[in-house]
C-alpha positions as CSV (number, residue, x, y, z in Angstrom):
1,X,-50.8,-92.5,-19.4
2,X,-48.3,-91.1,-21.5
3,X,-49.6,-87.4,-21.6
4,X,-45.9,-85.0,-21.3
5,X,-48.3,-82.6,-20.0
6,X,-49.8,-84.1,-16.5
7,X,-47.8,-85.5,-14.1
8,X,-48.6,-87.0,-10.5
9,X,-46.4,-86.0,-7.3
10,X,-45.1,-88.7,-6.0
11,X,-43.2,-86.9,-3.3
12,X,-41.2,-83.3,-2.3
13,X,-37.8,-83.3,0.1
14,X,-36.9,-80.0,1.2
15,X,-33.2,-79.1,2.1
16,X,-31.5,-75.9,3.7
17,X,-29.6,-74.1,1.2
18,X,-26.4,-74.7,2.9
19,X,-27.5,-78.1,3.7
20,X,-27.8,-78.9,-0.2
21,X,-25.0,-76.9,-1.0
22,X,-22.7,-79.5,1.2
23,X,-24.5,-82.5,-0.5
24,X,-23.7,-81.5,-4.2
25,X,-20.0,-80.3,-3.1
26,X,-20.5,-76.9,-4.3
27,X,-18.3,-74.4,-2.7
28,X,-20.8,-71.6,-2.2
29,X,-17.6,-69.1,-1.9
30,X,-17.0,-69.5,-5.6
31,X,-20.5,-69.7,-6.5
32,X,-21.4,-66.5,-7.7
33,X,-17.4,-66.2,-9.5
34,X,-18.8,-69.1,-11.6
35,X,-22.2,-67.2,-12.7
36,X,-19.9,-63.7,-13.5
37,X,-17.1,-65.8,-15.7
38,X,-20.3,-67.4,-17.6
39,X,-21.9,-64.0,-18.0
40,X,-18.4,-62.6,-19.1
41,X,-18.2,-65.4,-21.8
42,X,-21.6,-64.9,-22.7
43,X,-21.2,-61.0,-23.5
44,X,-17.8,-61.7,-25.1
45,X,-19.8,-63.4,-28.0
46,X,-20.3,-62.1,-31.2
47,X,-22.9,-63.0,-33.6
48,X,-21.8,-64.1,-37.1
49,X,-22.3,-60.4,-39.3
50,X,-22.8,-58.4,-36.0
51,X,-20.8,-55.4,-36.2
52,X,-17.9,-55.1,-34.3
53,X,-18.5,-51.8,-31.9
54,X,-20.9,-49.0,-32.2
55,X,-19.8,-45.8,-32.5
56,X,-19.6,-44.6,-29.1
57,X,-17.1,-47.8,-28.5
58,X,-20.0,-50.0,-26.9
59,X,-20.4,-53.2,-28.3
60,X,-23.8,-54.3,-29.7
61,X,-25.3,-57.7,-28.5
62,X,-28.1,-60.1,-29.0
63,X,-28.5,-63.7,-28.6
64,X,-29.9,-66.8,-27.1
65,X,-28.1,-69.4,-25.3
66,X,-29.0,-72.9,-23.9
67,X,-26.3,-73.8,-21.5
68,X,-26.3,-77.6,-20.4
69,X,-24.6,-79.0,-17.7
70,X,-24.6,-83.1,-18.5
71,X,-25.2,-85.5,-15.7
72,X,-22.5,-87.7,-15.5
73,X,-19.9,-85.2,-16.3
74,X,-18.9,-81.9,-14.4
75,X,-18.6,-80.0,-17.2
76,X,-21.1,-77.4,-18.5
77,X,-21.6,-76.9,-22.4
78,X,-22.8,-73.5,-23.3
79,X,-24.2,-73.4,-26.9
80,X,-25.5,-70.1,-29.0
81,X,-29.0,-71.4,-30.2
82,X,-30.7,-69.2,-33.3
83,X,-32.9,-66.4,-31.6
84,X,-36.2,-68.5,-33.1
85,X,-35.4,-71.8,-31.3
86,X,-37.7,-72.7,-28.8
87,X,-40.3,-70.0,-29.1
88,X,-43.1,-72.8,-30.1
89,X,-42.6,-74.3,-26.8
90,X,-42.4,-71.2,-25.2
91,X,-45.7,-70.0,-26.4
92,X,-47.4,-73.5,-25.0
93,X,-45.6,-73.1,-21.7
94,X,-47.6,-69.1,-21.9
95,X,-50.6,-70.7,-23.6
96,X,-50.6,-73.8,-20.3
97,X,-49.9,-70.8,-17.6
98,X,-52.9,-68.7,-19.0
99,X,-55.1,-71.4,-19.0
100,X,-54.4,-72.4,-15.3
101,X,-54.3,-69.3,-14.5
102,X,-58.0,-68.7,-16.1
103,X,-59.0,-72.4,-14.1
104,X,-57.7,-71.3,-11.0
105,X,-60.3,-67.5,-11.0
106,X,-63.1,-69.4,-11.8
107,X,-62.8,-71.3,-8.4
């Protein structure tokens, strides 16, 4: 069966937060530092011909990012993506939800 869209659960472990948290190594006292200093990097970006403030000294911003984080290495990679990429897949995920969600009223 090599359909991408239909899978089979083979099985589901469940963990207490804290639990996990010890079992990665994250140090949940830092956690949400991590999330601001990517949201500060994110907002620090400017987009190639945006303009540089608006007049009332706010600057404007747009964009899409795919951040990554790559298995073997503890390093995340965070990468500005053209506001178009990945809307086709985007619109099957919507397209797949709606229909499940269409299979699942007429039961």
């Amino acid at each position: 069966m090599n359909d991408p869209f239909h899978h089979s659960l083979l099985s589901v472990q469940t963990y207490k937060t804290e639990e996990f948290a010890k079992q990665i190594g994250m140090n949940t006292s830092n956690a949400f530092g991590i999330v601001q200093a990517i949201v500060d990097l994110v907002m620090q970006y400017k987009a190639p011909g945006a303009e540089e403030e608006e007049e009332d000294g706010a600057s404007s911003f747009a964009g899409k990012f795919l951040l990554l984080k790559e298995p073997s290495k503890s390093m995340i990679r965070l990468y500005a993506v053209p506001w178009e990429e990945f809307e086709e897949s985007d619109e099957e995920e919507e397209e797949e939800l709606s229909d499940e969600e269409d299979e699942e009223e007429e039961l």
